[in-house]
KEKE-3310 file (N, C-alpha, C; in steps of 0.2 Angstrom, whole numbers, plus 5000, padded with zeros to 4 digits):
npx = (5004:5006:5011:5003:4989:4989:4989:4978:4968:4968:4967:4950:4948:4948:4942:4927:4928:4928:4916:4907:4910:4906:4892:4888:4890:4880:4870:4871:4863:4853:4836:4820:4806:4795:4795:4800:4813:4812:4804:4807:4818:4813:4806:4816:4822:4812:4805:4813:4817:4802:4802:4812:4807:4797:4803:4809:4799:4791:4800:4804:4794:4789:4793:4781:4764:4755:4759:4762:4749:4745:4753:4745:4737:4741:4748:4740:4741:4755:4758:4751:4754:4768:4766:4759:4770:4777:4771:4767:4780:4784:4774:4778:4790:4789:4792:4806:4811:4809:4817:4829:4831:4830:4841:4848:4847:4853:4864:4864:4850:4843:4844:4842:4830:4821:4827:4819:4804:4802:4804:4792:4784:4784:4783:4770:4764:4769:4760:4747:4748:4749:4737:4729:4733:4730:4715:4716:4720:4708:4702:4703:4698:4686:4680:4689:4704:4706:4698:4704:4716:4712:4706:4715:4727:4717:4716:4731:4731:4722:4730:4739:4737:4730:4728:4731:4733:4734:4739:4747:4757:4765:4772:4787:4795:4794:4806:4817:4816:4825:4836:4841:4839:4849:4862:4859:4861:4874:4884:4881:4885:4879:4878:4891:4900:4898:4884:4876:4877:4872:4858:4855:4853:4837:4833:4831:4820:4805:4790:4773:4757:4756:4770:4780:4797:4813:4829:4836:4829:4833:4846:4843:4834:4841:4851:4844:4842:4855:4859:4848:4847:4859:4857:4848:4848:4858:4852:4843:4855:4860:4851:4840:4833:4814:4801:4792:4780:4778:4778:4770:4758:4761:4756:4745:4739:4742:4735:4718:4721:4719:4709:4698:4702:4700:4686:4678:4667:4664:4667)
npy = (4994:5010:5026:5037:5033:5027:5035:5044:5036:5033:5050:5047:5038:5048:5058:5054:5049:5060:5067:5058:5058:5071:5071:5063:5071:5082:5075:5072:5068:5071:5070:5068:5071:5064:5052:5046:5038:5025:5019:5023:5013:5002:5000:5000:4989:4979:4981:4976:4963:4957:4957:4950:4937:4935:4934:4924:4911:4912:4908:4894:4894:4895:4912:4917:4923:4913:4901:4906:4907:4895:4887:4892:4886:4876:4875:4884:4892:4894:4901:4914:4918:4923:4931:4941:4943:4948:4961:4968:4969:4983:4990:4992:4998:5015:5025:5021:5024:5038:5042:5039:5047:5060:5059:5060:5074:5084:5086:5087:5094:5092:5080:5072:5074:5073:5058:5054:5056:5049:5038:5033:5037:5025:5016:5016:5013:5000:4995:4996:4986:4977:4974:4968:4956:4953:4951:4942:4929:4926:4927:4915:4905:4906:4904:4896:4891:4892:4901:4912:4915:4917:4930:4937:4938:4946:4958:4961:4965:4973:4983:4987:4994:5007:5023:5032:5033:5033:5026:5020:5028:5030:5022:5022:5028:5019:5011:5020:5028:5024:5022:5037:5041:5034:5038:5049:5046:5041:5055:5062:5057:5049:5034:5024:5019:5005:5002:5010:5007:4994:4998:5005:4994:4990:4995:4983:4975:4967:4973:4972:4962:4948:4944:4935:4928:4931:4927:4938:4946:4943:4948:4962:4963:4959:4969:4979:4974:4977:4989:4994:4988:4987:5002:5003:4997:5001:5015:5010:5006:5019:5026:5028:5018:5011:5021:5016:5018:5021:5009:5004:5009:5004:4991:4995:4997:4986:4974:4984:4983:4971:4964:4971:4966:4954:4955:4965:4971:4963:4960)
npz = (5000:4997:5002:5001:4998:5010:5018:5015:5020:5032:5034:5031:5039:5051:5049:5049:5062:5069:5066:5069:5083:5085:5082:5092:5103:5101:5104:5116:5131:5127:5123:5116:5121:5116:5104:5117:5127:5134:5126:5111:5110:5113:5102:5093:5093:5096:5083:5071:5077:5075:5062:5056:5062:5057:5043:5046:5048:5034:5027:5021:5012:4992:4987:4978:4973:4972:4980:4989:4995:4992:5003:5016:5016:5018:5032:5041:5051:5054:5044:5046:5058:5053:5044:5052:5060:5056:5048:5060:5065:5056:5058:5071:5070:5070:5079:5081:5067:5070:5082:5075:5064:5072:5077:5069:5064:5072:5067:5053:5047:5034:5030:5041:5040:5030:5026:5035:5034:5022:5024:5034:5029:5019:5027:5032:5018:5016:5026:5022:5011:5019:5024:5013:5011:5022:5019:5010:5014:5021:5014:5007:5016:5017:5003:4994:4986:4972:4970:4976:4970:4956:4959:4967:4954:4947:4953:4953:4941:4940:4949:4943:4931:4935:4938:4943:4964:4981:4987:4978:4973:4983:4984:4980:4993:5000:4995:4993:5002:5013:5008:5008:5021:5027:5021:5027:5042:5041:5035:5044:5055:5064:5063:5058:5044:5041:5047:5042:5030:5029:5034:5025:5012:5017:5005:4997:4999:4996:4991:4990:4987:4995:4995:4998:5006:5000:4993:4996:5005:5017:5019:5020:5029:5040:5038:5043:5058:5060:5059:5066:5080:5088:5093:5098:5111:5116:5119:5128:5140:5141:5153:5168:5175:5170:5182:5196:5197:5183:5179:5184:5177:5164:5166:5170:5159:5149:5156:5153:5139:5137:5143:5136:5124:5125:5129:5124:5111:5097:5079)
capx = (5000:5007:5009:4995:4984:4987:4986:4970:4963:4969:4963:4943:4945:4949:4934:4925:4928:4926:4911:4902:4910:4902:4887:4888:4892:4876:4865:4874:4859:4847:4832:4815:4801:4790:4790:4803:4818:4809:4798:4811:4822:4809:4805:4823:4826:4807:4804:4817:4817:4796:4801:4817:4804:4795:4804:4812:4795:4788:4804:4803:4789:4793:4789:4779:4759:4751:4764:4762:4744:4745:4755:4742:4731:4741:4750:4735:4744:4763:4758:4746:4760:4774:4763:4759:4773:4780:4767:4768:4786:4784:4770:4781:4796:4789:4798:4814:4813:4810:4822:4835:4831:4830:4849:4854:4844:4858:4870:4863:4846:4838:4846:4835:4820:4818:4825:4813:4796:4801:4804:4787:4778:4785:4779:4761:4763:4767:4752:4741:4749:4748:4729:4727:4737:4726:4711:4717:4719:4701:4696:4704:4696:4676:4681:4693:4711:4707:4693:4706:4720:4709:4706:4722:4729:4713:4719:4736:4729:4720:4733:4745:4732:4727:4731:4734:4729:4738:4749:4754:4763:4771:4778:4795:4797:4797:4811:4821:4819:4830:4844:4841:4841:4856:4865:4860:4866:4881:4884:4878:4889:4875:4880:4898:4898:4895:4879:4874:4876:4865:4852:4853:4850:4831:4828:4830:4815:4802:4784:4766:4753:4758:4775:4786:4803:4814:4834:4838:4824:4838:4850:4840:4831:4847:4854:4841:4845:4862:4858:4842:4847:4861:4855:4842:4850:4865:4847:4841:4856:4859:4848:4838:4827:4807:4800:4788:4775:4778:4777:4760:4754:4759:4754:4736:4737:4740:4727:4714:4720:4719:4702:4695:4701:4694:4678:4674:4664:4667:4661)
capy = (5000:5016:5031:5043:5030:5025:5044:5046:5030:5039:5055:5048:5037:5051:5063:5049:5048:5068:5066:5053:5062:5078:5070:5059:5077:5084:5069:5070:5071:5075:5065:5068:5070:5059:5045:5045:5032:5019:5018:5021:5007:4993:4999:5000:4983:4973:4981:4974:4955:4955:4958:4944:4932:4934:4932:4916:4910:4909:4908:4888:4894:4900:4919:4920:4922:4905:4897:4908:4905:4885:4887:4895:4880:4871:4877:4892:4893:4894:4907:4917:4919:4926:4940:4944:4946:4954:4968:4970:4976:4987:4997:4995:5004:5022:5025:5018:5029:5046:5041:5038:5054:5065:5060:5064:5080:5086:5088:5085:5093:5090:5074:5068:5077:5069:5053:5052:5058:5045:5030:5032:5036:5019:5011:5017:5011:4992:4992:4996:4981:4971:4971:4965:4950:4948:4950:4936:4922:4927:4923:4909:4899:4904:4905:4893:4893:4894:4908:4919:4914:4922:4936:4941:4940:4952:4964:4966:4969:4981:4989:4990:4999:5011:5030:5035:5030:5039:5021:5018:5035:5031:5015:5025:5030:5014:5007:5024:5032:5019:5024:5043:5037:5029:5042:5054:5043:5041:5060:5067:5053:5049:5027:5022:5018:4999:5000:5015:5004:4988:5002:5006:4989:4987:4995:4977:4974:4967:4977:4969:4959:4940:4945:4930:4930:4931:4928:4946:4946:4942:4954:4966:4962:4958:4977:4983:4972:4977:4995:4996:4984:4990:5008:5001:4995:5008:5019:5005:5009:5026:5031:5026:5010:5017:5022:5011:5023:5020:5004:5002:5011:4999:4984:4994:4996:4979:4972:4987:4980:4961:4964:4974:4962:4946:4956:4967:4968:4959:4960)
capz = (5000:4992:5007:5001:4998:5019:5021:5011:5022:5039:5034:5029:5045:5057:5049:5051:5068:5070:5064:5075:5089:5085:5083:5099:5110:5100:5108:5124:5137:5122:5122:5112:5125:5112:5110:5125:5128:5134:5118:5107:5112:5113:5095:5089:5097:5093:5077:5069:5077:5073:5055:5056:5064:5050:5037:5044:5046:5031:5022:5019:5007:4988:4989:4974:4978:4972:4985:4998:4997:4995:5009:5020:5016:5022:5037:5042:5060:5053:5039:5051:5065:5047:5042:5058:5065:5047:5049:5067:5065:5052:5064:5078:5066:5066:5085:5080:5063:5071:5084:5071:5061:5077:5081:5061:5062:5077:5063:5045:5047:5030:5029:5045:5040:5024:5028:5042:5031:5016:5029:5036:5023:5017:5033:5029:5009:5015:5032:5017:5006:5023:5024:5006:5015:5028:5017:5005:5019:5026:5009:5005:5020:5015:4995:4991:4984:4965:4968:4977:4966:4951:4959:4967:4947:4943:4959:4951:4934:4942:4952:4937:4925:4939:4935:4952:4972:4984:4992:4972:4973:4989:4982:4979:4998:5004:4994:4994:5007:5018:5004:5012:5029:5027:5019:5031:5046:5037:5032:5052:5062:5069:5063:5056:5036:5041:5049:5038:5022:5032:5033:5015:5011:5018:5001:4993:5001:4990:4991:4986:4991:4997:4993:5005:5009:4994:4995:4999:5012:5024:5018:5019:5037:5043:5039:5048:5063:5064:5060:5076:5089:5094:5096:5105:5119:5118:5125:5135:5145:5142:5158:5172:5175:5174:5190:5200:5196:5177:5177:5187:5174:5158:5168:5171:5152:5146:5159:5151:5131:5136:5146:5129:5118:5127:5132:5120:5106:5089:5074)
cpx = (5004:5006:5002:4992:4983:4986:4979:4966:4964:4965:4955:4941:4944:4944:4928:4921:4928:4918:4906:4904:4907:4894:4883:4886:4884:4868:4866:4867:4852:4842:4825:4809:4794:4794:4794:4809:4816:4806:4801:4817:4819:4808:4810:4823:4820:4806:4810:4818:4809:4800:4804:4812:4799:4795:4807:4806:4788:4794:4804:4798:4791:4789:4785:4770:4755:4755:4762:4753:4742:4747:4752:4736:4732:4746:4745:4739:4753:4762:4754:4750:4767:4771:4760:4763:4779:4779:4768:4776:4787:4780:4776:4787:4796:4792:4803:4816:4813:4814:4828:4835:4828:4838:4853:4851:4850:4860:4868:4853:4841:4838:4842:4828:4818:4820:4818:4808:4796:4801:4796:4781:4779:4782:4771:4758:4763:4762:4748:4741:4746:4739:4726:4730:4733:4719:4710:4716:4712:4699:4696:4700:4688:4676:4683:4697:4710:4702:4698:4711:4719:4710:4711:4728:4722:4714:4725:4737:4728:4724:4738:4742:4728:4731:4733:4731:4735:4743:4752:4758:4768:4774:4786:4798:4799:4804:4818:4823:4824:4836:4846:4843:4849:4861:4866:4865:4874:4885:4884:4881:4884:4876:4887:4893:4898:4889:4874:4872:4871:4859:4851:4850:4844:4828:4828:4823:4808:4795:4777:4762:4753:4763:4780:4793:4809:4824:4837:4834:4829:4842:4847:4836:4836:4852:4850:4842:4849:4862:4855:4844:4851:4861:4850:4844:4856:4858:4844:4847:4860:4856:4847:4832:4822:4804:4794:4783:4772:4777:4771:4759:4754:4757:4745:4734:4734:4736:4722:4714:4719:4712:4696:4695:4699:4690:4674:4672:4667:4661:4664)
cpy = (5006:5022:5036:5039:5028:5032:5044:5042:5032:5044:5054:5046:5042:5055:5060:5049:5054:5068:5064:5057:5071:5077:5067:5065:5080:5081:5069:5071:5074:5071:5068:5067:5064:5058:5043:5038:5025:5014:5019:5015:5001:4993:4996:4990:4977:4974:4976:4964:4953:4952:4951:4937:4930:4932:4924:4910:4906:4908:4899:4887:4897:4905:4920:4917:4916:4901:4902:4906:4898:4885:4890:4890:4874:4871:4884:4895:4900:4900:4915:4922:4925:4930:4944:4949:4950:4959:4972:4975:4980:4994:4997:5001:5012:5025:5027:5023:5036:5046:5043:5045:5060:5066:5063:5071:5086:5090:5089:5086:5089:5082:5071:5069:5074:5060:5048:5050:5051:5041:5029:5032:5030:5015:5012:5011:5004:4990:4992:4987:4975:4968:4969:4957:4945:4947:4943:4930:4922:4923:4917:4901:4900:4903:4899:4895:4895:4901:4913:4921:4919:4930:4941:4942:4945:4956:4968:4970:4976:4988:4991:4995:5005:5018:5031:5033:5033:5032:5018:5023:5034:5026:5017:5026:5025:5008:5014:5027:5028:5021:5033:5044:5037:5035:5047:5051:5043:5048:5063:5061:5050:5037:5028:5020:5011:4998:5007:5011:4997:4992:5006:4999:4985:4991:4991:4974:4973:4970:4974:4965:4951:4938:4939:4934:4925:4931:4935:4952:4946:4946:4961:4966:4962:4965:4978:4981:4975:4984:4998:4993:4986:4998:5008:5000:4998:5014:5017:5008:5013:5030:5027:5020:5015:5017:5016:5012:5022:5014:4999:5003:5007:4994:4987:4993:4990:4977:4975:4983:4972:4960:4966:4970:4957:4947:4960:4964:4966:4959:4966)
cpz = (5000:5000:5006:5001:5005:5020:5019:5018:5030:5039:5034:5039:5052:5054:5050:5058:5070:5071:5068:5081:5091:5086:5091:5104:5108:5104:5114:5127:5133:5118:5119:5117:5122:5106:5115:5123:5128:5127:5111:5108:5111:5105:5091:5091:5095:5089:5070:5069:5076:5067:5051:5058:5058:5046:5036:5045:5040:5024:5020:5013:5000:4991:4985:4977:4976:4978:4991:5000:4997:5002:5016:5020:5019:5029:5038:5047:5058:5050:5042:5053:5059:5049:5049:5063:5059:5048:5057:5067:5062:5055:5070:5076:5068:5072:5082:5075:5065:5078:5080:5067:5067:5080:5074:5062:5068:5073:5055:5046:5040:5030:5033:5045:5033:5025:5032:5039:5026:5019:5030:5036:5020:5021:5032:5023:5014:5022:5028:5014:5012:5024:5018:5008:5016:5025:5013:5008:5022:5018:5008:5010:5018:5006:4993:4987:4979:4966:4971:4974:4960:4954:4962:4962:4946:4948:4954:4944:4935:4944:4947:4934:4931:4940:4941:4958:4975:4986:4985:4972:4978:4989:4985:4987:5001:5003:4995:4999:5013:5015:5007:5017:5030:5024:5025:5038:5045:5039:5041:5059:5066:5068:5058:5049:5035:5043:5046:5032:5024:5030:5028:5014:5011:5010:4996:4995:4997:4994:4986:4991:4988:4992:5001:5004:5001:4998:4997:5005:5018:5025:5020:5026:5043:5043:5045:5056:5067:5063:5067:5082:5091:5096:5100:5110:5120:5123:5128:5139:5147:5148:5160:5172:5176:5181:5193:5197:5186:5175:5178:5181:5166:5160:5168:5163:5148:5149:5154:5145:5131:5137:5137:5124:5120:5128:5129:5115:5100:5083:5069)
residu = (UNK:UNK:UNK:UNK:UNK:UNK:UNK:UNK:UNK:UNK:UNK:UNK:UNK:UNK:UNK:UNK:UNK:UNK:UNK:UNK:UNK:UNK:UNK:UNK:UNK:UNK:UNK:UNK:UNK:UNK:UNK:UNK:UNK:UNK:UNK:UNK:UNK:UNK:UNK:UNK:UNK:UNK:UNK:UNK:UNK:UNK:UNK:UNK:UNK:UNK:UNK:UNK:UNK:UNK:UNK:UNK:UNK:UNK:UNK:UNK:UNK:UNK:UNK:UNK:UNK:UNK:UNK:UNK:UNK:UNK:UNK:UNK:UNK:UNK:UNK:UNK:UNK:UNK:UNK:UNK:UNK:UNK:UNK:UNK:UNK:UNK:UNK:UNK:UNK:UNK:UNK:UNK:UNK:UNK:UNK:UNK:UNK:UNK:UNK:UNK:UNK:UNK:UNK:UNK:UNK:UNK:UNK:UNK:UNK:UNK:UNK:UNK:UNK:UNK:UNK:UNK:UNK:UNK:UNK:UNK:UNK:UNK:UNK:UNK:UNK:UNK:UNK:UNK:UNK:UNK:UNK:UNK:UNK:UNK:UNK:UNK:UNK:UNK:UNK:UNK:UNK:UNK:UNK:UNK:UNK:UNK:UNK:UNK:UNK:UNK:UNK:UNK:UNK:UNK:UNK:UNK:UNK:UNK:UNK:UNK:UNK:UNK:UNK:UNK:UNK:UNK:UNK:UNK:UNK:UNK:UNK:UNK:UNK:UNK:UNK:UNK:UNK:UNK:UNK:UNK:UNK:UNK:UNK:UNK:UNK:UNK:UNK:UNK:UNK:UNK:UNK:UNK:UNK:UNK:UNK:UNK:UNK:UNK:UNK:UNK:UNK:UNK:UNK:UNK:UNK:UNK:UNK:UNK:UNK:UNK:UNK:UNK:UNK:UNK:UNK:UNK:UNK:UNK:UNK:UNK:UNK:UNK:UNK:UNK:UNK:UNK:UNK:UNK:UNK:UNK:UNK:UNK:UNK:UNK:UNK:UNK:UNK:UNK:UNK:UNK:UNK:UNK:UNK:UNK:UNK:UNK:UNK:UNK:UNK:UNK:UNK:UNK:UNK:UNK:UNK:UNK:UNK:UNK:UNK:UNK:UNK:UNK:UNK:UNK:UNK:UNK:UNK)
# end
């Protein structure tokens, strides 16, 4: 190796390491009153392993959609539990990403104001796709396989030849804006230019309805892992355990949502 060339490789890593450390001092003691530590941490840290449970889940199955639905006929339980806990991470996400674009906004404002907006307008665009999901397997158990088979090839007819809807426009955010993201992170120290470039990566992430787990599914769920968790638990313990008082009050919660869901109404 050539001296400039080690010069050059010296120099990027020590602005590098300026960089984070500017940003690091900017965040010193400098938390987001909403959604708070606690709540961004569980995101950064369950978001992420939903999504991973997910994919290893139904990954046994091809990802194209006559398989994914054969394979719902014949595991209901197995396939149920995937997109469940697929979707669920994807709501849990939007924490974790204004988190993440509140620590780049220190240093690189637009960079975290736009990543941030593109991300989670992209977490919108695939809860939409997910409820086309979830409608498909309801159908398949009073319909049957071929009748939902037709109709989800006459869906995507449809969604192809349709001039505009507001969650075809917002296709684009969901694959690029993690390219954004990722940049900004990068650019504002706010992650190193390995767990920057993981967090590009989620935009290999394929987008539709009873779209499974494709080989770059992994890659690609796997950036994001090593992008969120360990920022999550760097602000897990960042600060102090919750108070007594705090934590009464999420056990009244969960009691009040388990009570509601076992005893309310349905329908």
């Amino acid at each position: 190796m050539s001296t400039d060339l080690r010069g050059r490789i010296t120099r990027w890593r020590q602005t590098n390491a300026d960089r984070r450390a500017v940003n690091a001092a900017a965040n010193l003691d400098r938390q987001a009153p909403f959604p708070g530590r606690w709540v961004s941490a569980i995101s950064l840290i369950a978001g992420p392993t939903l999504i991973m449970a997910g994919t290893l889940l139904r990954s046994p199955f091809y990802y194209f959609v006559p398989y994914q639905l054969v394979a719902y006929t014949q595991h209901p339980a197995l396939i149920t539990a995937a997109y469940a806990c697929f979707a669920s991470g994807f709501v849990l996400l939007w924490p974790a990403v204004m988190t993440l674009a509140q620590r780049i906004t220190t240093t690189s404002p637009l960079w975290g104001m736009w990543g941030g907006c593109l991300v989670m307008v992209g977490l919108f665009t695939r809860t939409f796709q997910f409820g086309t999901d979830h409608l498909a397997f309801h159908f398949t158990d009073s319909l049957g396989l071929q009748t939902v088979l037709d109709g989800i090839d006459g869906y995507y007819l449809a969604w192809r030849d349709t001039v505009w809807h507001p969650f075809r426009s917002m296709s684009g955010p969901a694959f690029f804006g993690w390219v954004v993201l990722a940049i900004g992170a990068y650019r504002s120290g706010t992650l190193g230019l390995g767990r920057s470039i993981a967090l590009g990566l989620m935009s290999a992430l394929a987008l539709g309805t009873l779209k499974g787990t494709e080989p770059q599914s992994f890659i690609a769920v796997g950036g994001l892992c090593v992008a969120f968790i360990p920022l999550g638990i760097s602000l897990l313990r960042g600060g102090p355990p919750p108070t007594r008082r705090a934590m009464v009050w999420v056990a009244v919660l969960i009691a009040v949502h388990v009570l509601m869901s076992a005893f309310g109404p349905r329908g």
